[in-house]
N, C-alpha and C positions, 0 to 999 in steps of 0.2 A: 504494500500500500504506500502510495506517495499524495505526500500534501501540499498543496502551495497557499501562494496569498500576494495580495497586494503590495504596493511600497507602503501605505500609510499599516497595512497591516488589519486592517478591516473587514473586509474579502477574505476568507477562507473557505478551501475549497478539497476536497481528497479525490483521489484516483486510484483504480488498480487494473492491472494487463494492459499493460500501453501494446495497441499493436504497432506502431511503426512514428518514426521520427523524420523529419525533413527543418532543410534550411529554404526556407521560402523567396524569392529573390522576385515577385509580383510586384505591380507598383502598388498594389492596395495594401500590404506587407509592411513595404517600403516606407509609405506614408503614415499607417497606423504605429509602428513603431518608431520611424525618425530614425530607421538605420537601412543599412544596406542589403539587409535582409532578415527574416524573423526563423525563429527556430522552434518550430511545433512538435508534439507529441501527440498523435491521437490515439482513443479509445473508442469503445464502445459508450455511446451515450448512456447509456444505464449503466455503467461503471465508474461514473462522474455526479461526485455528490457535492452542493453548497455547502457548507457548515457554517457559515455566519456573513452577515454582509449583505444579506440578498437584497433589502432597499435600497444598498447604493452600487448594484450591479444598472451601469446601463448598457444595452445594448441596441447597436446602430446599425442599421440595414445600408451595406455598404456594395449591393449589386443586387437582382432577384433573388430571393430565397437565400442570400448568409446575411448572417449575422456575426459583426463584434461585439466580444463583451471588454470592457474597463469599467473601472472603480469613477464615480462620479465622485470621489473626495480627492484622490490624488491624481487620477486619471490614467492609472497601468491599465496596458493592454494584458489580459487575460485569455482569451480565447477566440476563439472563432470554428463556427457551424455550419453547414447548408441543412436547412428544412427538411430538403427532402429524403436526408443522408442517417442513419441511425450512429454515427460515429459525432465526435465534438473532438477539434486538437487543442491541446493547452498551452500556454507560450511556457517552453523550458524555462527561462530566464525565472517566470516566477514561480518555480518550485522551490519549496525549503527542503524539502526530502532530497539527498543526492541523486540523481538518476543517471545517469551515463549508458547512451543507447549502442549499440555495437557498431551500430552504422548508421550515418546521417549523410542522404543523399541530397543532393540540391538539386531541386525545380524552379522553374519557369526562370531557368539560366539565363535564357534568351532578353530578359528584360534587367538582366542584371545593375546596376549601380557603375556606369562609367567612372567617377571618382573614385572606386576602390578597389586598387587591383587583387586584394585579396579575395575578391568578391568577384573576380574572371576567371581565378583557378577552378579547376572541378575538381570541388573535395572525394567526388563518389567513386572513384578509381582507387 
């Protein structure tokens, strides 16, 4: 079982069976995080419990059918969903549990971050 949370710490969330991890490199990624790219974990939605926080969970429909979640007190981006998907990926970053995936492939390379060249290597080889 792995747990995360917010910066402000208010948002607490657990997880358990991650099926698979990715470095995201989309512009919607991009922009929800303010970096070069995000690094998810997903699960099965029914393996993804709130623990505390859920009034300042908002979440912002940032294309048809996904959704982001962040903390409306300090503003972490926490997750992101599609509707029609029974899985949810959590942003590594804000786990407090250690988790170290075997392998973190990177997607949607093609739209990668011209400013950072560490962000044109293919870490997935």
């Amino acid at each position: 079982m792995y747990q995360g949370s917010c910066l402000c710490g208010q948002i607490r969330y657990q997880l358990i069976a991650p099926i698979r991890a990715s470095h995201c490199h989309c512009r919607m990624c991009q922009k929800q995080h303010g970096a070069a790219f995000a690094t998810y974990v997903s699960v099965q939605l029914s393996d993804f419990q709130l623990l505390s926080g859920e009034d300042l969970l908002v979440q912002f429909q940032s294309s048809p059918g996904i959704y982001r979640g962040f903390c409306h007190c300090c503003g972490s981006s926490l997750f992101w969903r599609d509707s029609s998907s029974d899985e949810i990926a959590a942003a590594l970053a804000s786990f407090d549990t250690p988790y170290v995936p075997e392998q973190i492939p990177d997607i949607y390379s093609q739209s990668h971050a011209l400013w950072c060249p560490a962000a044109q290597q293919d870490r997935s080889s």
